[in-house]
C-alpha positions as CSV (number, residue, x, y, z in Angstrom):
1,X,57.7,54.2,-5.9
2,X,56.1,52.3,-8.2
3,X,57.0,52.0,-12.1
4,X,55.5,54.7,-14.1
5,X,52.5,53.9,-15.9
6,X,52.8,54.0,-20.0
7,X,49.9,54.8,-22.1
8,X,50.2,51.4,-23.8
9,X,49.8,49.8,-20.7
10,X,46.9,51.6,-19.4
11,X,45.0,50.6,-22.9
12,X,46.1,47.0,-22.7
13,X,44.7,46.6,-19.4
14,X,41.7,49.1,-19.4
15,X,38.5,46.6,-19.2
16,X,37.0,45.3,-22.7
17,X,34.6,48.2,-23.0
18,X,36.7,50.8,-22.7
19,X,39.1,49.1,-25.2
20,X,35.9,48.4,-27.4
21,X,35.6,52.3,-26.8
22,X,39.5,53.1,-27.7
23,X,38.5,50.6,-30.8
24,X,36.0,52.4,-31.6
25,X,37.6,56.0,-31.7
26,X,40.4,55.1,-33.4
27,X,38.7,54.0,-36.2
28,X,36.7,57.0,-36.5
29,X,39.6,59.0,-36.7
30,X,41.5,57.1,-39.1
31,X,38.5,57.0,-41.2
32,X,37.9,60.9,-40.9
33,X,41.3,61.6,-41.6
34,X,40.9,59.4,-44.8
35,X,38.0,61.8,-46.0
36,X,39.7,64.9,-44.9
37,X,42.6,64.1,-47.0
38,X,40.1,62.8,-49.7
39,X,38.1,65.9,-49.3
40,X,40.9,68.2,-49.6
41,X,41.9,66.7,-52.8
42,X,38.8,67.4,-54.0
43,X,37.8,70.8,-53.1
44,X,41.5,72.1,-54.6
45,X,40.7,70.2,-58.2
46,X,37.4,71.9,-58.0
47,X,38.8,75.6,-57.4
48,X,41.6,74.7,-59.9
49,X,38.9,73.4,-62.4
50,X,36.2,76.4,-62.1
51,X,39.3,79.2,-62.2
52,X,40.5,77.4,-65.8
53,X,36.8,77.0,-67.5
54,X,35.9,80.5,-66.4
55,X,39.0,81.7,-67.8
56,X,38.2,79.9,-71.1
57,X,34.4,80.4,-71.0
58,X,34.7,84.2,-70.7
59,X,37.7,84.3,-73.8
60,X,35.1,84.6,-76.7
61,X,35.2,81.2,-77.7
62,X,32.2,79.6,-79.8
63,X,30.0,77.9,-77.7
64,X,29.8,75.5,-79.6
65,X,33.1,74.8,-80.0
66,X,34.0,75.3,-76.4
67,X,31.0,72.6,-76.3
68,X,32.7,69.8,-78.7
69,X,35.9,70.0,-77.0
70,X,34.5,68.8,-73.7
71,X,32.4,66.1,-75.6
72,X,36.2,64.9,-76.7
73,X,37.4,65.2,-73.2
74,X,34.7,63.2,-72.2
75,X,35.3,60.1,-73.8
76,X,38.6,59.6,-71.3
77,X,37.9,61.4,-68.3
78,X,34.6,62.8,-66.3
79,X,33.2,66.3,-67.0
80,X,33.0,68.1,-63.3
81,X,31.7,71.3,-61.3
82,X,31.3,74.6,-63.7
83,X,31.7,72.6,-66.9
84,X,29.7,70.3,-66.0
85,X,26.9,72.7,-65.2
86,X,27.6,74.4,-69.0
87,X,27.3,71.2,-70.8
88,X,24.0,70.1,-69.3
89,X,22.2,73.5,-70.1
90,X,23.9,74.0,-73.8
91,X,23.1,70.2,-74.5
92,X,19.3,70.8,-73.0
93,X,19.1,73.9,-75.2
94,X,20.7,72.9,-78.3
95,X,18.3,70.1,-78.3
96,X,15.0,71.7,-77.8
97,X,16.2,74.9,-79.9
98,X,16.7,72.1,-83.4
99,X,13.0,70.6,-82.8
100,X,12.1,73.8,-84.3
101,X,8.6,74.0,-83.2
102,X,9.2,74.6,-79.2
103,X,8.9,78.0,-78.0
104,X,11.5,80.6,-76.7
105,X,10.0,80.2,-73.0
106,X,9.9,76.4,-73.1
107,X,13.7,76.7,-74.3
108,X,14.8,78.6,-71.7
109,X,12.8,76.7,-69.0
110,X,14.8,73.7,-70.2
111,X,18.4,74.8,-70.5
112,X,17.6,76.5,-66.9
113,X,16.0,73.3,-65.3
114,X,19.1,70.7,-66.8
115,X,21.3,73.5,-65.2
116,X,19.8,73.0,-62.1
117,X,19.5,69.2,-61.5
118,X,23.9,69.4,-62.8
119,X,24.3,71.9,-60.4
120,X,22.6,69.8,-57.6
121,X,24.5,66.8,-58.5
122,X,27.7,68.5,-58.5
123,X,26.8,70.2,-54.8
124,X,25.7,66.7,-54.0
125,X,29.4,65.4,-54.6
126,X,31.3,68.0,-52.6
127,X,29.0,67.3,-49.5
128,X,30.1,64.0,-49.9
129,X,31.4,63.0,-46.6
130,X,30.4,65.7,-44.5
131,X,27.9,64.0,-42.6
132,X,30.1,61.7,-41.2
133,X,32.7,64.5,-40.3
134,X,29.9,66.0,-38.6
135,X,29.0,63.0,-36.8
136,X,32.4,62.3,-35.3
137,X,33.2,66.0,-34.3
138,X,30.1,65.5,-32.3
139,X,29.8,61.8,-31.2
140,X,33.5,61.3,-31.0
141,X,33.4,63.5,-27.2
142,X,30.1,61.7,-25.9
143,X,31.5,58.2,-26.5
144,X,34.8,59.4,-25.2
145,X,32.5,60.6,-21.9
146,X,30.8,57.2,-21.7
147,X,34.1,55.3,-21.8
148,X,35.6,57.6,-18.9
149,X,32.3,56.8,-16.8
150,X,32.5,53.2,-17.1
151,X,36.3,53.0,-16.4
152,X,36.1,55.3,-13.3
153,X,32.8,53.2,-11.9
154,X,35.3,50.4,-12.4
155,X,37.8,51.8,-10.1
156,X,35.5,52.6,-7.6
157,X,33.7,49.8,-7.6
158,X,37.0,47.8,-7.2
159,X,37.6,49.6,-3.8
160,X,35.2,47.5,-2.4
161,X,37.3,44.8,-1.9
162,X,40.1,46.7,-0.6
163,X,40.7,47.7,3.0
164,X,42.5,51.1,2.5
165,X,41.4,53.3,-0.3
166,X,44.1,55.1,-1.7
167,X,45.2,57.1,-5.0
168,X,47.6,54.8,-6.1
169,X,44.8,52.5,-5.8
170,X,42.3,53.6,-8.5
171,X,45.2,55.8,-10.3
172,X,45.5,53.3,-12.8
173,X,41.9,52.9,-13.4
174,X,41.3,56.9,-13.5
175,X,44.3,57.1,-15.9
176,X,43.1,54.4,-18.5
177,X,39.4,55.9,-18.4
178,X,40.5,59.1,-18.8
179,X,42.3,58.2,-22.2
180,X,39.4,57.6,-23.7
181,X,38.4,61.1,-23.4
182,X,41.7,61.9,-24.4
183,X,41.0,59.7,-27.9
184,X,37.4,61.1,-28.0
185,X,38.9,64.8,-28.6
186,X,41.6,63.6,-30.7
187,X,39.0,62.3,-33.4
188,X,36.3,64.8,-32.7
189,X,38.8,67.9,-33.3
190,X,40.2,67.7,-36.7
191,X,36.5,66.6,-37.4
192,X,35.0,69.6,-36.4
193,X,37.5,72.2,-37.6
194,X,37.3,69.8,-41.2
195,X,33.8,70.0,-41.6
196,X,32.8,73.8,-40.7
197,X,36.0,74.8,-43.5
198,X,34.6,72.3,-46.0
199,X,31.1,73.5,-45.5
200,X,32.6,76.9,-46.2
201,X,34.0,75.9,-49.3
202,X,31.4,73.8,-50.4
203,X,29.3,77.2,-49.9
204,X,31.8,79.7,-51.9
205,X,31.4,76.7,-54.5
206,X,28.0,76.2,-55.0
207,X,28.0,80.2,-55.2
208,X,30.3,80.4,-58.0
209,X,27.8,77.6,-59.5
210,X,24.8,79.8,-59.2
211,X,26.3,82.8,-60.7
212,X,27.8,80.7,-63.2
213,X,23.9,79.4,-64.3
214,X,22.8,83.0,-64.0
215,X,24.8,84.3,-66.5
216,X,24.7,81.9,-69.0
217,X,21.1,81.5,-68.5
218,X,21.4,85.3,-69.5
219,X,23.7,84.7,-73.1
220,X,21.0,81.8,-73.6
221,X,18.4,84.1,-73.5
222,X,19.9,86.6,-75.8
223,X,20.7,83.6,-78.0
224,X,17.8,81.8,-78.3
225,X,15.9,85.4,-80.0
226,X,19.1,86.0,-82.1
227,X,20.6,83.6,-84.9
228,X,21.3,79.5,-84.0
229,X,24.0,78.4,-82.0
230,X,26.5,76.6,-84.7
């Protein structure tokens, strides 16, 4: 019996396209993982952040207060998701509301259209990335598939030259093509299953977002046909 074979060996001596294959795989799942990771960060700062400004938002505080204390913040850090979306509509509406000559409507139509542009910048950043999960969860198996092809048309094709045709003949071959399936579901996976939970989060999000600008598009309303904001 012959030595067994080790995966290490089988990619060393797979044929340069399936290693350019392997190659290729590997860094798509080092880089996905690197977003995931990233991703995740980012998705629990975002809950973390929208649970603590709605908390504070919905205490009673001055708007314009709660205002000012975010322009202090933002001198030293950035200004993201829910607060974010506050700040563009209260600095939209204080601004038109101290012209003094603009109308109620044209007020409103402001505060509501700044909201809307933060609010599709902030969606903007937590898609960030999810296209290329997307394409590796469903690249990754096809250029896993192609690899396989080539290395088993290999094997077979080297059986020409031999005068018995047996397993242990194009085992090696078969084995080395068939990691590259092997490395094709082991980047397309966590892809997949990374993607359709950040879309779902991205989508509870953006939701919170909306009702967020719904409401406060609502106390702007009542505002703007009441006394000035301080």
């Amino acid at each position: 019996m012959g030595e067994p074979l080790s995966i290490w060996s089988l990619v060393v001596e797979a044929s340069l396209l399936v290693q350019l294959v392997m190659l290729s795989l590997l860094i798509a799942s080092v880089v996905s993982w690197s977003m995931i990771l990233q991703r995740v960060a980012v998705f629990r700062r975002a809950h973390r952040e929208l649970l603590a400004f709605e908390d504070e938002f919905w205490s009673g505080v001055d708007l314009g207060q709660l205002y000012r204390a975010g322009s202090s913040r933002a001198e030293t850090e950035s200004i993201e998701g829910l607060e974010s979306i506050f700040r563009a509509g209260f600095k939209e509406f204080s601004r038109m509301r101290q012209q003094g000559n603009v109308e109620n409507e044209a007020i409103m139509a402001g505060a509501e259209r700044a909201m809307r542009v933060a609010l599709a910048r902030e969606e903007e950043y937590l898609e960030k990335h999810l296209p290329f999960l997307a394409n590796v969860g469903s690249a990754s198996p096809y250029v896993g598939l192609f690899g396989t092809v080539w290395g088993i048309m290999t094997s077979f094709r080297g059986l020409a030259n031999t005068h018995q045709a047996t397993l242990a003949a194009v085992a090696p071959g078969i084995s080395e093509a068939l990691i590259a399936t092997a490395m094709g579901l082991f980047a397309a996976i966590p892809a997949v299953i990374a993607y359709n939970r950040f879309s779902a989060r991205v989508d509870m999000l953006v939701s919170r977002y909306e009702t967020f600008a719904d409401e406060f598009s609502s106390i702007l309303h009542r505002q703007v046909h009441t006394s000035k904001i301080k």
